[in-house]
N, CA, C and O of each residue as an XYZ file, in Angstrom:
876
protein
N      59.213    -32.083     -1.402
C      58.749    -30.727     -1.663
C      59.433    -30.143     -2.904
O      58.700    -29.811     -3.836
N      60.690    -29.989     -3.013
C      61.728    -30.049     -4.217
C      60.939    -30.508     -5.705
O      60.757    -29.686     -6.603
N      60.664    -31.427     -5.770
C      60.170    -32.539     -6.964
C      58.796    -31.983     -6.765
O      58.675    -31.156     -7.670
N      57.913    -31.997     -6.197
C      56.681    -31.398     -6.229
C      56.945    -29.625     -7.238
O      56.155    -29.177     -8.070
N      58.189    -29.007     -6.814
C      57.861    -27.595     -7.158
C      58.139    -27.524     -8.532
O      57.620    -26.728     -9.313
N      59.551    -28.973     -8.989
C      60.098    -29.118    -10.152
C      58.623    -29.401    -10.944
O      58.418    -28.759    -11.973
N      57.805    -30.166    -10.564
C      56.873    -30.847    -11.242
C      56.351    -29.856    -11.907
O      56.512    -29.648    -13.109
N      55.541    -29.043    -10.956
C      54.739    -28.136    -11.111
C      55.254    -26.791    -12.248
O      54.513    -26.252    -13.071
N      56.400    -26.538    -12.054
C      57.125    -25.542    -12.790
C      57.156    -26.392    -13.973
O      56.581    -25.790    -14.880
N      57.519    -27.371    -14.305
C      57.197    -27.976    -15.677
C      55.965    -27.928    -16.394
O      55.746    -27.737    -17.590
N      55.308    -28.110    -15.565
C      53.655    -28.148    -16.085
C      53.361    -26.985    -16.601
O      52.854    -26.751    -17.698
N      53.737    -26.164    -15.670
C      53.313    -24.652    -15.934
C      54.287    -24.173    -17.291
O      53.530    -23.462    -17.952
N      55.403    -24.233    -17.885
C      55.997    -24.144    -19.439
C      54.976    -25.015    -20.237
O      54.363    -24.411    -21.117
N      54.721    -26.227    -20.082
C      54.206    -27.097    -21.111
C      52.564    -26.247    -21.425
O      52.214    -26.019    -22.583
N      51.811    -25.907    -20.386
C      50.692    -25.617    -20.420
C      51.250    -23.949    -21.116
O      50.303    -23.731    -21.873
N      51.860    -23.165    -21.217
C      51.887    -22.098    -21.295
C      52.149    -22.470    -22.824
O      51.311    -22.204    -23.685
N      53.700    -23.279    -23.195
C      53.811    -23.069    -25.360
C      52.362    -24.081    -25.481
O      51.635    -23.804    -26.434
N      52.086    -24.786    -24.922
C      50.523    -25.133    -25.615
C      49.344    -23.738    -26.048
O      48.840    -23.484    -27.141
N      49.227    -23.213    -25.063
C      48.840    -22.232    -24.975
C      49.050    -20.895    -26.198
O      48.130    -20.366    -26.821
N      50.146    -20.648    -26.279
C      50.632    -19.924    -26.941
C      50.659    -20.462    -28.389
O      50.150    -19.851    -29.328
N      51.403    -21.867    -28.521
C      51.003    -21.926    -29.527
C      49.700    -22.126    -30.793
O      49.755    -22.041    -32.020
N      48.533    -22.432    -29.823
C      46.889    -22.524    -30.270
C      47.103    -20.988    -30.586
O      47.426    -20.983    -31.774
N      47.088    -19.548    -30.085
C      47.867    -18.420    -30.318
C      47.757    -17.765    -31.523
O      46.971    -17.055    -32.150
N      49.517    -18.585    -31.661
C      50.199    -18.865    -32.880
C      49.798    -18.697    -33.970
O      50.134    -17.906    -34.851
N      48.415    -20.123    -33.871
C      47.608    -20.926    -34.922
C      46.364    -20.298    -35.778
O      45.724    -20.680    -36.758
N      46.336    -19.165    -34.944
C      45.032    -18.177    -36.081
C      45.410    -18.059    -36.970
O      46.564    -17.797    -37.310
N      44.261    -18.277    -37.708
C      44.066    -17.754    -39.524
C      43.666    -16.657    -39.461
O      42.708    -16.377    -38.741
N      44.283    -15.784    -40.179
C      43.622    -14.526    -40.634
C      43.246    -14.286    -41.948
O      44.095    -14.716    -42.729
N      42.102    -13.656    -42.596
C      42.136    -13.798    -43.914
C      41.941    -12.209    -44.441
O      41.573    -11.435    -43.558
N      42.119    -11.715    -45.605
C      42.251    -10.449    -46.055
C      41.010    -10.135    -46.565
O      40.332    -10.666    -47.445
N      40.763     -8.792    -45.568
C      39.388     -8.329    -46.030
C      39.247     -7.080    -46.962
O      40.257     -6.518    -47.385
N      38.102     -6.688    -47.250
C      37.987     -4.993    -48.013
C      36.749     -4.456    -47.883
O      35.863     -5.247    -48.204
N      36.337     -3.281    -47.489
C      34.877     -2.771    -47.586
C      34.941     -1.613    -48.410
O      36.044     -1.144    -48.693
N      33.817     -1.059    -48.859
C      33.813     -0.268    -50.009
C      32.224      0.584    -49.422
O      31.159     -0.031    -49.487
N      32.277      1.811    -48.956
C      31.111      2.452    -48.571
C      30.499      2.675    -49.812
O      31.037      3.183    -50.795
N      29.095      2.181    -49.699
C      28.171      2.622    -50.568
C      27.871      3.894    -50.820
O      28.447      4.492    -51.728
N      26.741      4.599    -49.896
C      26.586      5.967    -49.654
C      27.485      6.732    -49.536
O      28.628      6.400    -49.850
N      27.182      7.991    -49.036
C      27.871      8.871    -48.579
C      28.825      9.004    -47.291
O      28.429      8.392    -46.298
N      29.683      9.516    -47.206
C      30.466      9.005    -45.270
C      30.680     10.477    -44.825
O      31.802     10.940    -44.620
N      29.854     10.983    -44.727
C      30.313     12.427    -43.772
C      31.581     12.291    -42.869
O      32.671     12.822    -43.083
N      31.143     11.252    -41.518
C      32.894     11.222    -40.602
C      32.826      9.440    -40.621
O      31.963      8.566    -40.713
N      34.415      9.548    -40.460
C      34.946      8.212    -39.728
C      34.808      8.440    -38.263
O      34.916      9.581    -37.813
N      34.524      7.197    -37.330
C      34.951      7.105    -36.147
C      35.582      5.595    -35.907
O      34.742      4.698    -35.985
N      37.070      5.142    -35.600
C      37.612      4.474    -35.859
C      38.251      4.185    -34.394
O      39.214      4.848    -34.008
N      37.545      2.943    -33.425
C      37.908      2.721    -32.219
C      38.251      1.275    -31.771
O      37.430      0.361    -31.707
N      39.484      1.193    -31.489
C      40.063     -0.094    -31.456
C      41.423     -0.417    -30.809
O      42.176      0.502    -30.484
N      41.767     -1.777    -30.607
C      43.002     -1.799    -29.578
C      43.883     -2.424    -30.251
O      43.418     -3.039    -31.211
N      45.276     -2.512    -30.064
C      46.398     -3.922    -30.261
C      46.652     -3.344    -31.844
O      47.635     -3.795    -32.431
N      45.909     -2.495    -32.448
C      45.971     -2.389    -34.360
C      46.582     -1.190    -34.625
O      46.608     -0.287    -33.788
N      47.184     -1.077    -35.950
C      47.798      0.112    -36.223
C      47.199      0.584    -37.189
O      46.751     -0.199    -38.026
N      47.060      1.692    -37.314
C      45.860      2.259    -38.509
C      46.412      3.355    -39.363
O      46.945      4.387    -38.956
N      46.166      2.905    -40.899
C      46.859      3.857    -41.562
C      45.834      4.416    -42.422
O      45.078      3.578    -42.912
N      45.640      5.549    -42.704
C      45.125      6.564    -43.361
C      45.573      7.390    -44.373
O      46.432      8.246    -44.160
N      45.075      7.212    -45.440
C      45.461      7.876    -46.917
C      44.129      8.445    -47.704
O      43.004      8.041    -47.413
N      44.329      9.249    -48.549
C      43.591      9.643    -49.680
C      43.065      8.820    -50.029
O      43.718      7.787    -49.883
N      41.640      8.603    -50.693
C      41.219      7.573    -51.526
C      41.289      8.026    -53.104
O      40.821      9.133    -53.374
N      41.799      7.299    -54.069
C      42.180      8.040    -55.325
C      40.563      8.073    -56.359
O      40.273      8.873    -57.249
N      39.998      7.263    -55.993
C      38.024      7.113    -56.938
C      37.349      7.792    -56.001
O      36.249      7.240    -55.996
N      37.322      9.097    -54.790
C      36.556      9.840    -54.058
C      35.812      8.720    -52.814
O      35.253      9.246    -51.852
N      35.861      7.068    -52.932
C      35.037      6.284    -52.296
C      36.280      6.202    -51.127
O      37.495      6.400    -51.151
N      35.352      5.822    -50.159
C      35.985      5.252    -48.750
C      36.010      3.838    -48.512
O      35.060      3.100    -48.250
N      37.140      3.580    -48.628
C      37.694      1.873    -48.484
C      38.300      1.722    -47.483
O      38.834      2.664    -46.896
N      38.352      0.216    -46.985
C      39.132     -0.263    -45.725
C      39.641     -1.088    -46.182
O      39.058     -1.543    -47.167
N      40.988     -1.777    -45.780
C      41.223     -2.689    -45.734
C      41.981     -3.412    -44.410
O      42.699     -2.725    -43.683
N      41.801     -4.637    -44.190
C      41.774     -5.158    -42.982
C      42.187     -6.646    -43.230
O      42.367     -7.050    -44.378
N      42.369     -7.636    -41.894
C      42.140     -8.952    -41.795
C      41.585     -9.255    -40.679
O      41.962     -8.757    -39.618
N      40.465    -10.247    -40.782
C      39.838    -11.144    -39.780
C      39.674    -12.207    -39.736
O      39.509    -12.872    -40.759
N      39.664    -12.781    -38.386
C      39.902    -14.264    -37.667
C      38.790    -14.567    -37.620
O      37.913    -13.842    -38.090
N      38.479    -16.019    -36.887
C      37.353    -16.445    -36.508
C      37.205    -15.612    -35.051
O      36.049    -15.210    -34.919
N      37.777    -15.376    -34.316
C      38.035    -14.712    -33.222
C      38.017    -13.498    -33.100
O      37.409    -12.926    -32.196
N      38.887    -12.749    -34.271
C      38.711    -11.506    -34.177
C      38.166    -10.854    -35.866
O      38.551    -11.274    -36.956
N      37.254     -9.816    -35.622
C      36.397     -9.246    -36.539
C      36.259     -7.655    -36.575
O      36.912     -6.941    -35.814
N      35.585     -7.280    -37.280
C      35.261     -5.862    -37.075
C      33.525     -5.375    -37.339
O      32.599     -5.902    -37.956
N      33.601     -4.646    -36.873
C      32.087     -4.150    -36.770
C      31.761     -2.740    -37.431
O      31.820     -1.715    -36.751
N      31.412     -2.718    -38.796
C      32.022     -1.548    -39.549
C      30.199     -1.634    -39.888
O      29.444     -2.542    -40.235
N      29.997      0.119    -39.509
C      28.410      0.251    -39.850
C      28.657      1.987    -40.296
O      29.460      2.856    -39.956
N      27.633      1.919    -41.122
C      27.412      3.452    -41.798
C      25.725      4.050    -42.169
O      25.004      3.898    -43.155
N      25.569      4.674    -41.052
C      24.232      5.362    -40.634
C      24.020      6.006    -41.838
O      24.966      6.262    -42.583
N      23.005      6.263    -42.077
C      21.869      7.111    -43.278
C      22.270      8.225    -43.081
O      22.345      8.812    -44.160
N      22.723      9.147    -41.850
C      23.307     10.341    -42.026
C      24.826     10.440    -42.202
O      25.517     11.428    -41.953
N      25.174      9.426    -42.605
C      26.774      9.395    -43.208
C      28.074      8.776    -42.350
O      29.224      8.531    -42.714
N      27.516      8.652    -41.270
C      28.585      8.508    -40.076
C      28.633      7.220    -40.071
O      27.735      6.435    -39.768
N      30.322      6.882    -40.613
C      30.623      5.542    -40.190
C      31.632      5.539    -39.058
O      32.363      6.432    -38.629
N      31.418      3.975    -38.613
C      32.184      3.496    -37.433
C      33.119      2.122    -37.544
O      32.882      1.250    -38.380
N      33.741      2.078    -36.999
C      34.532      0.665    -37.312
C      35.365      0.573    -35.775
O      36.271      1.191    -35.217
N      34.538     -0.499    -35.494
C      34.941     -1.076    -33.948
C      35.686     -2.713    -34.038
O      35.530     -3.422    -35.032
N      36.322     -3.051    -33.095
C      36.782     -4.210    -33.192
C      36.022     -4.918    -32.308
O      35.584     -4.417    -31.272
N      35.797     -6.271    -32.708
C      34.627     -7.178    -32.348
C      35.658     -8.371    -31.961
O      36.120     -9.072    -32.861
N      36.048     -8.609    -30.450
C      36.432     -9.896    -30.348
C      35.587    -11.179    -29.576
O      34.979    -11.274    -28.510
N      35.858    -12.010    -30.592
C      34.911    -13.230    -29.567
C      36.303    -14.307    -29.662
O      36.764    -14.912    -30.631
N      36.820    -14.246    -27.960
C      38.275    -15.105    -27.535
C      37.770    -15.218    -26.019
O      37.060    -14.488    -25.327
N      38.373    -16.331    -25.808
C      38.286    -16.404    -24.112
C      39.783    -16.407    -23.572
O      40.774    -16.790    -24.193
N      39.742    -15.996    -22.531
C      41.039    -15.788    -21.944
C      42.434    -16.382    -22.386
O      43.474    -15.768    -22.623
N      42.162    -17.852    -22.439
C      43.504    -18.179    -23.189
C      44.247    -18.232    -24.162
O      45.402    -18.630    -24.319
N      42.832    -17.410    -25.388
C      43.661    -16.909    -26.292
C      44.297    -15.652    -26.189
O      44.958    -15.210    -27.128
N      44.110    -14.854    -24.803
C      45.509    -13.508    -24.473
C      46.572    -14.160    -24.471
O      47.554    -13.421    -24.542
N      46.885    -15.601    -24.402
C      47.976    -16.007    -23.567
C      48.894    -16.343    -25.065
O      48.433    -16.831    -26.097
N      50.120    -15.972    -24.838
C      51.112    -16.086    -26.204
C      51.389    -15.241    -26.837
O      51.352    -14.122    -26.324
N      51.974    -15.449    -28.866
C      52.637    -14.830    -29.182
C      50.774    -14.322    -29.976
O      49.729    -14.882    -30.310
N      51.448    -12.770    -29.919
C      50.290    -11.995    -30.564
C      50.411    -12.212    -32.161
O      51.607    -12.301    -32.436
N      49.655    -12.320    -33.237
C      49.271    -11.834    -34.492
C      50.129    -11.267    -34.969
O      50.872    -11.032    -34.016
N      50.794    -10.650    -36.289
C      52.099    -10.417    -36.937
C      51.245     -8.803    -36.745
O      50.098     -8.519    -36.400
N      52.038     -8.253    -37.019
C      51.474     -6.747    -37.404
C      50.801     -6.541    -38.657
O      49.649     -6.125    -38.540
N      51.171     -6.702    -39.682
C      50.336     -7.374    -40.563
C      48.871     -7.149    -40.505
O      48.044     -6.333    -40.912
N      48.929     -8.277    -39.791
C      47.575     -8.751    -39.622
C      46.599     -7.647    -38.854
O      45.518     -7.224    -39.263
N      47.309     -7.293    -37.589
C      46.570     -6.302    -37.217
C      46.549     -4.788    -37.419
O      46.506     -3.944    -36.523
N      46.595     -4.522    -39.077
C      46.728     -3.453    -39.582
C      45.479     -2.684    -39.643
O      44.744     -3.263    -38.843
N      44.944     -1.867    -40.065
C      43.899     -1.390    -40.527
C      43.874      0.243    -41.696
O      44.138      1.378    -41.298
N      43.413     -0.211    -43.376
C      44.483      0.767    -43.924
C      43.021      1.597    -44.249
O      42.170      0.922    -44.826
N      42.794      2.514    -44.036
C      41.662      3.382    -44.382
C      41.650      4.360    -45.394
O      42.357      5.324    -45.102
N      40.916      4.463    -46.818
C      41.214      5.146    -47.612
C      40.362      6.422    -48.006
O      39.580      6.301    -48.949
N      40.456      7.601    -47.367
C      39.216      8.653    -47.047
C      38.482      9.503    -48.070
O      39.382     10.222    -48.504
N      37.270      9.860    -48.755
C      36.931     10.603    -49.600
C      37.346     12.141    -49.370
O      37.760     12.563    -48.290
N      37.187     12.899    -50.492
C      37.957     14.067    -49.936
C      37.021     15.398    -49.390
O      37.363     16.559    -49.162
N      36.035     14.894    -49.310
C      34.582     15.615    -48.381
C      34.049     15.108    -47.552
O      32.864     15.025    -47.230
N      35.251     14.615    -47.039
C      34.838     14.137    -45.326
C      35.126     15.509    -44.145
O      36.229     16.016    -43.942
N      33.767     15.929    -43.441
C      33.793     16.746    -42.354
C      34.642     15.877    -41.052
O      35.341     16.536    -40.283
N      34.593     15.284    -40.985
C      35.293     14.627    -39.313
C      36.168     13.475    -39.496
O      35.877     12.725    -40.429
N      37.357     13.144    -38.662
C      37.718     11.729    -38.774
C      38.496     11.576    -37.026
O      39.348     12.358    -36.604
N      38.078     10.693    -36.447
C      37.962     10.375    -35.266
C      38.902      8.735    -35.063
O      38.502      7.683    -35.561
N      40.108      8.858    -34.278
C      40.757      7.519    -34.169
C      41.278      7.129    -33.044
O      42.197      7.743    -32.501
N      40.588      5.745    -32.434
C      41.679      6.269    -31.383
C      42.082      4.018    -31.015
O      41.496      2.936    -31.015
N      42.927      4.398    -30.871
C      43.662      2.817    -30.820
C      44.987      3.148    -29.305
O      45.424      4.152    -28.743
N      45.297      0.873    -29.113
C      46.006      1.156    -27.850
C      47.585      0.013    -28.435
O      47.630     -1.177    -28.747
N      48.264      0.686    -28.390
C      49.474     -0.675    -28.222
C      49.969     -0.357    -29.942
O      51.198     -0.299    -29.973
N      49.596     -0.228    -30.785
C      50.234      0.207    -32.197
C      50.330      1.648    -32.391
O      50.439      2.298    -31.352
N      50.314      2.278    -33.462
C      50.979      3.676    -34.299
C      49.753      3.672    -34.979
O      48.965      2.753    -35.199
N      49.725      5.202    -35.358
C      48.600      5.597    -36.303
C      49.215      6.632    -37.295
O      49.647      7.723    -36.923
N      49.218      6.201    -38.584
C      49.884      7.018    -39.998
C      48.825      7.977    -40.811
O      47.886      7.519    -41.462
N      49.015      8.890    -40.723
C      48.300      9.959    -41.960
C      49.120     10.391    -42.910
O      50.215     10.929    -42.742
N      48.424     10.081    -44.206
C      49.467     10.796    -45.140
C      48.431     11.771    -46.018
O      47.359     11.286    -46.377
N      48.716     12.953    -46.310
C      47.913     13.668    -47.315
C      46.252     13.875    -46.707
O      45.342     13.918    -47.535
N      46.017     13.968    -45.572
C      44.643     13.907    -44.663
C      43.707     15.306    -45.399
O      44.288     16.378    -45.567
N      42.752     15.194    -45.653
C      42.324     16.551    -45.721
C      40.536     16.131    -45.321
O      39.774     15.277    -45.773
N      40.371     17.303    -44.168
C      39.341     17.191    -43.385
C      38.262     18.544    -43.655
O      38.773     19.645    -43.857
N      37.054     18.427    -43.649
C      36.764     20.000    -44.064
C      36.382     20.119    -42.374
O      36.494     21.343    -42.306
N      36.133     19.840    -41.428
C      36.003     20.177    -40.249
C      37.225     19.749    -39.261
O      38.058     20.632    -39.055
N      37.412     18.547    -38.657
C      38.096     17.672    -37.170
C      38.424     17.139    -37.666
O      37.862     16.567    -38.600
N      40.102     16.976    -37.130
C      40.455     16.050    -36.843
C      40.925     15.238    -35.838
O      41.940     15.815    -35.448
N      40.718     13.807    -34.913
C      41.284     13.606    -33.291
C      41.801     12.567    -33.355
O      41.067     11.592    -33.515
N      42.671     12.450    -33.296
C      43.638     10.762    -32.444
C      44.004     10.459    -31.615
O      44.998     11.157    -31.416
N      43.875      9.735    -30.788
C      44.464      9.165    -29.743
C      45.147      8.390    -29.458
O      44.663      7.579    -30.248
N      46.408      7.496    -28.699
C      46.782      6.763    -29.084
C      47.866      5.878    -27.473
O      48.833      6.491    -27.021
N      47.585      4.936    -27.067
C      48.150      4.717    -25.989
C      48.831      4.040    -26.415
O      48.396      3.259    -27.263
N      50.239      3.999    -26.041
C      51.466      3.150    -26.278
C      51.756      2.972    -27.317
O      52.044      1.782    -27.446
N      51.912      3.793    -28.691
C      52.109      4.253    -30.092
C      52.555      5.451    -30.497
O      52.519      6.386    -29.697
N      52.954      5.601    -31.545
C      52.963      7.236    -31.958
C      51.573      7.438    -32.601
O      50.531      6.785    -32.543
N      51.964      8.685    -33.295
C      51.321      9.272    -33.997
C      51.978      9.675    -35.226
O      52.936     10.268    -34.729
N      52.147      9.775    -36.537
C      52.612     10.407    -37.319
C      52.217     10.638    -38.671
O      52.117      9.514    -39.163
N      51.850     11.770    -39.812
C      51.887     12.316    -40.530
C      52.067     13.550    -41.504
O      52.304     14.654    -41.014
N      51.979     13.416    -42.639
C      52.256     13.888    -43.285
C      51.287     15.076    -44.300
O      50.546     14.672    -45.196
N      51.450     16.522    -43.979
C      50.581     17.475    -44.192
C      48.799     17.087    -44.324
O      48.128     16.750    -45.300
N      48.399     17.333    -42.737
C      47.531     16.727    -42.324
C      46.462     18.259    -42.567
O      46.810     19.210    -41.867
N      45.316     18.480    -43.434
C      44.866     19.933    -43.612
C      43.504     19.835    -42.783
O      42.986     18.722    -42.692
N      43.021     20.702    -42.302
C      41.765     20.872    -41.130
C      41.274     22.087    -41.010
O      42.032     23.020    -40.745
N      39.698     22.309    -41.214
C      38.912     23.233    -41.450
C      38.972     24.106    -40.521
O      39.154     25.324    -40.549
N      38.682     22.853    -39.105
C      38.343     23.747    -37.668
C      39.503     23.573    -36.637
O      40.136     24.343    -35.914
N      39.509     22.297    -36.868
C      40.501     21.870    -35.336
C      41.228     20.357    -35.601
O      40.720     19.533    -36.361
N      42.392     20.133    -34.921
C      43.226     19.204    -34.935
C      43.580     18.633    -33.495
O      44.219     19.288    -32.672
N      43.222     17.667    -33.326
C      43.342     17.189    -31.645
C      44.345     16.133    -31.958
O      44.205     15.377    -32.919
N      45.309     16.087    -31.181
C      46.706     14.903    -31.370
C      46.743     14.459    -29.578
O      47.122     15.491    -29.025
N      46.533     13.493    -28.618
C      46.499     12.860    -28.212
C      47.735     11.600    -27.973
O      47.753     10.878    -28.970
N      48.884     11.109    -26.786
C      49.568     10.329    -27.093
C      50.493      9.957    -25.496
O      51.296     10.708    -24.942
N      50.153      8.877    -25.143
C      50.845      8.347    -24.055
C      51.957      7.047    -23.892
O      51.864      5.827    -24.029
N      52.710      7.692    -23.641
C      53.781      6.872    -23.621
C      54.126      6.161    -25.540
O      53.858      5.087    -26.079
N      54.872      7.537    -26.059
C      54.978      8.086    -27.872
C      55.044      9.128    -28.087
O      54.443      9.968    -27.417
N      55.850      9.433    -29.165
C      55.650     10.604    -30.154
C      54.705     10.997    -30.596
O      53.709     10.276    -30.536
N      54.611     12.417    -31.279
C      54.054     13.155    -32.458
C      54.665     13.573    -33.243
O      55.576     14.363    -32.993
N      54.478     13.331    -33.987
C      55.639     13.476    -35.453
C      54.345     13.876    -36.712
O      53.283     13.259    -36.806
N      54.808     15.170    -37.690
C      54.306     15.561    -38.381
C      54.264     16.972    -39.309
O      55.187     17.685    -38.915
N      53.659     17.505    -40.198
C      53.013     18.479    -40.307
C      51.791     18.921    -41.152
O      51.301     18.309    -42.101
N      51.458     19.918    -40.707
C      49.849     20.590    -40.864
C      49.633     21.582    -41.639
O      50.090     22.661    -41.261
N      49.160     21.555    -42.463
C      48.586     22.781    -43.362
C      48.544     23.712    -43.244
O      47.412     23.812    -42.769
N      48.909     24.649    -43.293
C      48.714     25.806    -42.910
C      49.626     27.009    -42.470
O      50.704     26.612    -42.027
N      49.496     28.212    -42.475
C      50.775     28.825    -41.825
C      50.519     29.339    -40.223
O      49.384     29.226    -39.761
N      51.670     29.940    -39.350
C      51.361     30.284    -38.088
C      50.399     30.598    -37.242
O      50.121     30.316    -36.076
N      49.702     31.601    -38.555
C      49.066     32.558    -37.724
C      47.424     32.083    -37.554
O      46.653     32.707    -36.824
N      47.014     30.868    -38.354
C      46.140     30.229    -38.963
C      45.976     29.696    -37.379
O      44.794     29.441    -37.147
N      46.678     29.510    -36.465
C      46.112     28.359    -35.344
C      46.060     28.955    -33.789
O      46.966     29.640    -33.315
N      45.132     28.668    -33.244
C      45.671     28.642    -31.827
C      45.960     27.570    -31.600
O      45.512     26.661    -32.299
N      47.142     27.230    -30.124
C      47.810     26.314    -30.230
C      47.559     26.249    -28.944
O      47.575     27.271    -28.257
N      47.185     24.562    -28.231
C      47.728     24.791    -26.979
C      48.344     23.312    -26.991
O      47.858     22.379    -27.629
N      49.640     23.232    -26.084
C      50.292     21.883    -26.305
C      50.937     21.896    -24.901
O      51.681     22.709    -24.353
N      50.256     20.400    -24.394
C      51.023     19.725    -22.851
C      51.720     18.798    -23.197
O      51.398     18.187    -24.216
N      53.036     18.363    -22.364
C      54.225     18.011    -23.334
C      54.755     17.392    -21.395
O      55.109     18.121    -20.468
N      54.625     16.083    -21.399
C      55.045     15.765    -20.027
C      56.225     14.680    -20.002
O      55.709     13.595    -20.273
N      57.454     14.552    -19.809
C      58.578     14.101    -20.348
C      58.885     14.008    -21.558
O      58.927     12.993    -22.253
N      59.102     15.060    -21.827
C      59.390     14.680    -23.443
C      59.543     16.644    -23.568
O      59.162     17.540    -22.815
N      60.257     16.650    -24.851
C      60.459     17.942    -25.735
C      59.438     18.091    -26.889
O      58.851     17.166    -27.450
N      59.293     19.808    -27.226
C      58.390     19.822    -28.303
C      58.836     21.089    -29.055
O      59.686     21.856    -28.604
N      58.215     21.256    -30.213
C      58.935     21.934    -31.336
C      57.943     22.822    -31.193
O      58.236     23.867    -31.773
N      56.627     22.868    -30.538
C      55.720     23.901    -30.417
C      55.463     24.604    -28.903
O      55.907     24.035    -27.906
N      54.952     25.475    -28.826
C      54.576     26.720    -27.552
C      53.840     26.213    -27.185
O      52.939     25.825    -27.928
N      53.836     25.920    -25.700
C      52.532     25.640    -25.036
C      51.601     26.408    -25.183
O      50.603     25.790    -24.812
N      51.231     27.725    -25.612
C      50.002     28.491    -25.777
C      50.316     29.268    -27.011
O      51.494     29.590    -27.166
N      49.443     29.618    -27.913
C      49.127     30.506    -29.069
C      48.261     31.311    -28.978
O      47.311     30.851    -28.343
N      48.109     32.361    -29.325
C      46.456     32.735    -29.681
C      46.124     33.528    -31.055
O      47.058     33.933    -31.747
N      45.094     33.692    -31.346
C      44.642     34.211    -32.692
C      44.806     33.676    -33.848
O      44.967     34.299    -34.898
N      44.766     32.215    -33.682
C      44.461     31.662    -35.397
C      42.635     31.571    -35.070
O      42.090     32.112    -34.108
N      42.032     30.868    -35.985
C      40.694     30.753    -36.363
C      40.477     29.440    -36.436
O      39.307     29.077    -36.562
N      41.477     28.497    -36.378
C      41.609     27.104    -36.374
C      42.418     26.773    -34.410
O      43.098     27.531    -33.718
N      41.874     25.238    -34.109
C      42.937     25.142    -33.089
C      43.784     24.175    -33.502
O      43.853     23.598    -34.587
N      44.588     24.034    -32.254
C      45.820     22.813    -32.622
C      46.609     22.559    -30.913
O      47.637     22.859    -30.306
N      45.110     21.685    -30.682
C      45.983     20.942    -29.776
C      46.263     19.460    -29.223
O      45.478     18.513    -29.281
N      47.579     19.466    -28.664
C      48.428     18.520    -28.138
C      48.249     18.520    -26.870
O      47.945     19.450    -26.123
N      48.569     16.802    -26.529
C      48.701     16.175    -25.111
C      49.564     14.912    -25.195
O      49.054     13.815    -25.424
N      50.966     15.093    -24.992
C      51.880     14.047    -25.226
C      52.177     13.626    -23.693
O      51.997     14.575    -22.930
N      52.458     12.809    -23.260
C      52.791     12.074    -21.878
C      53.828     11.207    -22.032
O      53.468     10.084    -22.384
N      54.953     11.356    -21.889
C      56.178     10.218    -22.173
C      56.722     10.023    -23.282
O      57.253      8.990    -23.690
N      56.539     11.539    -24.064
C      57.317     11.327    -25.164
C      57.621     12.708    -25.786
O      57.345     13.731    -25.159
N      58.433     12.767    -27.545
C      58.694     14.000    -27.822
C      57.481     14.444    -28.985
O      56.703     13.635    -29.490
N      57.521     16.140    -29.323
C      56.489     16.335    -30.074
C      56.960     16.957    -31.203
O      57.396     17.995    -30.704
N      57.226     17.059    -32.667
C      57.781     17.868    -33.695
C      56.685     17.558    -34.908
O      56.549     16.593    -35.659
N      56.028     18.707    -34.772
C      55.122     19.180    -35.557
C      55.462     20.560    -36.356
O      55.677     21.528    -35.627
N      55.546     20.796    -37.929
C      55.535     21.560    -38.470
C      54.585     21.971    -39.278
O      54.054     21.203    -40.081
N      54.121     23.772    -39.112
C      53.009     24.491    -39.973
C      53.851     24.647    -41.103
O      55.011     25.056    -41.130
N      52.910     24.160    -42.304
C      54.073     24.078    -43.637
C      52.233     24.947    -44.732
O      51.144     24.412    -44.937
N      52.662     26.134    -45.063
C      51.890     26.575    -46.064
C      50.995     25.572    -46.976
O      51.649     24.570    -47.267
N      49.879     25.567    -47.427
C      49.427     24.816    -48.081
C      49.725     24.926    -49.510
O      49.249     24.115    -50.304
């Protein structure tokens, strides 16, 4: 019985770095898209990736990315402006098994025109970066098991920040009186009031397992 369990427990390591290492063994190669038309909003929905967001400096909306034979993206942009970018995996179970993809690889760097009404993100297991954001309507992120963080993020109407088990780290355009605020804050500390009222813009937070420091910094 002994030697039977030894056996078996061996098998089960050998089958597992096999496993892991096929894994290992993805190619990833470096991609880029370049929107033709016009992009009214991003909607940007995906897991395991970290997504960074910047200005685009030529007014066009660029991505940049890498994809596997396995893993891909599904990036489409409707006639009324609205693009999307979903992650497309074709893996069967045993490629969950092992060491994941470098970070790197599962980056996703988005470069936004500066007459974009909406930008919509929401990812699980990485961080999501804004730097210099400027939205003429929404902005929403979400983010499970990541932070959130940027850098003077500006918004027409509303700012939705979203975040479980992570931070919020940042600040926003604008001065005080510019927002209503409402912010739920569940283990964790925050630099803002759970309730505001009388801006013309909103600004709210939902952190779960983490801290929140967000600053209104004049535009």
């Amino acid at each position: 019985m002994k030697k039977t369990a030894v056996c078996m427990a061996a098998a089960a390591l050998v089958l597992t770095a096999l496993l892991g290492g096929c894994a290992a063994e993805e190619s990833f190669t470096a991609q880029t898209y370049t929107a033709e038309g016009e992009v009214v909003s991003v909607s940007i929905d995906v897991s395991d990736r970290a997504v960074e967001v910047a200005p685009s400096e030529d007014g066009k909306l660029h991505i940049a990315y890498y994809e596997s034979e396995k893993q891909s993206y599904k990036i489409e942009l409707t006639g009324e402006g609205a693009l999307t970018v979903r992650l497309d995996l074709d893996r069967e179970w045993t490629d969950f098994i092992g060491t994941q993809a470098a970070v790197e690889y599962r980056t996703i760097r988005v470069e936004l025109p500066s007459d974009l009404t909406a930008l919509s993100v929401v990812t699980m297991n990485e961080n999501v970066t804004m730097s210099d954001v400027t939205v003429s309507e929404s902005v929403a992120v979400s983010v499970n098991g990541g932070d959130i963080s940027f850098g003077k993020v500006s918004v027409g109407t509303s700012l939705a920040l979203t975040v479980k088990n992570g931070n919020i780290t940042g600040s926003v355009a604008g001065g005080w009186d510019d927002f209503t605020i409402d912010c739920a804050v569940k283990k964790g500390e925050s630099t803002l009031p759970e309730h505001k009222d009388g801006g013309s813009k909103t600004l709210s937070v939902d952190c779960n397992n983490g801290d929140v420091t967000i600053d209104l910094a004049n535009a």
